[in-house]
C-alpha positions in Angstrom: 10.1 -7.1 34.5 7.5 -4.6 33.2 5.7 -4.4 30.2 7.7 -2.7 27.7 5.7 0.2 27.0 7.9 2.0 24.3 7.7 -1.6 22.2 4.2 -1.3 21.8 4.0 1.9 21.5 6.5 1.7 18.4 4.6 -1.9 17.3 1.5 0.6 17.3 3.0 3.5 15.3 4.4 0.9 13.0 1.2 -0.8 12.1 -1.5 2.2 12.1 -1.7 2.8 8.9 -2.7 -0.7 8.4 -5.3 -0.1 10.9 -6.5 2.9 10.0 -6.5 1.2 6.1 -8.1 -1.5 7.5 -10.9 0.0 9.1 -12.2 2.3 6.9 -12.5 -0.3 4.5 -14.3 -2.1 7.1 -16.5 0.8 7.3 -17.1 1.4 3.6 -18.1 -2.5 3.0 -20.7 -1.9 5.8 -22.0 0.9 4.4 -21.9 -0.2 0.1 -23.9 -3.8 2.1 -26.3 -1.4 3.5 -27.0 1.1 0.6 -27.3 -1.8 -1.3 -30.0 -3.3 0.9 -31.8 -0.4 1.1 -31.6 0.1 -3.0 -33.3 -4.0 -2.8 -36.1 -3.2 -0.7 -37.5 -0.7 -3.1 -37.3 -2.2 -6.8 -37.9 -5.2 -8.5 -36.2 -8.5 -9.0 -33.9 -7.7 -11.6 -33.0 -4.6 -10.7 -32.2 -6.5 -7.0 -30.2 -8.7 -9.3 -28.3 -6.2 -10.8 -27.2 -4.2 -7.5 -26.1 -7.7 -6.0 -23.7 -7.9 -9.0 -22.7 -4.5 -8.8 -22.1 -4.5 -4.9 -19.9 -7.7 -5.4 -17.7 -6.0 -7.9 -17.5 -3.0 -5.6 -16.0 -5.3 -3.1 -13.7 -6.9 -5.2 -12.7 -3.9 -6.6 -11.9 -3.0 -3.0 -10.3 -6.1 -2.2 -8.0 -5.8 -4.7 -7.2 -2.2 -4.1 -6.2 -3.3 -0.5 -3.9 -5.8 -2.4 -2.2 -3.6 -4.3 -1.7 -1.2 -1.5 -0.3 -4.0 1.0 2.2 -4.8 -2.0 3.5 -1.2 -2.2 3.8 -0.7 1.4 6.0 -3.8 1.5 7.8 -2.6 -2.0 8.2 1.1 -0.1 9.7 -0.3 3.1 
């Protein structure tokens, strides 16, 4: 037997917008952590505090946007 191609072709189709989802907001995590630690280096400490709050509520804000999408996709299907 041989590796059924046109099964993971279809598993692939079937699960890239997940991955493409998935990586861009891989992407955009890495690059809100690295603004942010380039906004740190150059002010003082409570404005350091204040970007640390405001990068965490970034994230959750995407984290719960990648919710919500994961429950419409399942909701759409």
């Amino acid at each position: 037997m041989g590796i059924p191609y046109l099964a993971l072709v279809v598993l692939l189709f079937q699960y890239l917008p997940w991955l493409v989802l998935v990586t861009v907001l891989l992407f955009l995590g890495a690059y809100i952590r690295d603004t942010v630690k380039i906004q740190l280096s150059q002010h003082t400490e409570e404005d350091r505090a204040n970007y640390k709050d405001a990068s965490r509520k970034q994230l959750l804000g995407l984290f719960v946007l990648m919710v919500i999408m994961f429950i419409l996709v399942i909701y759409l299907r």
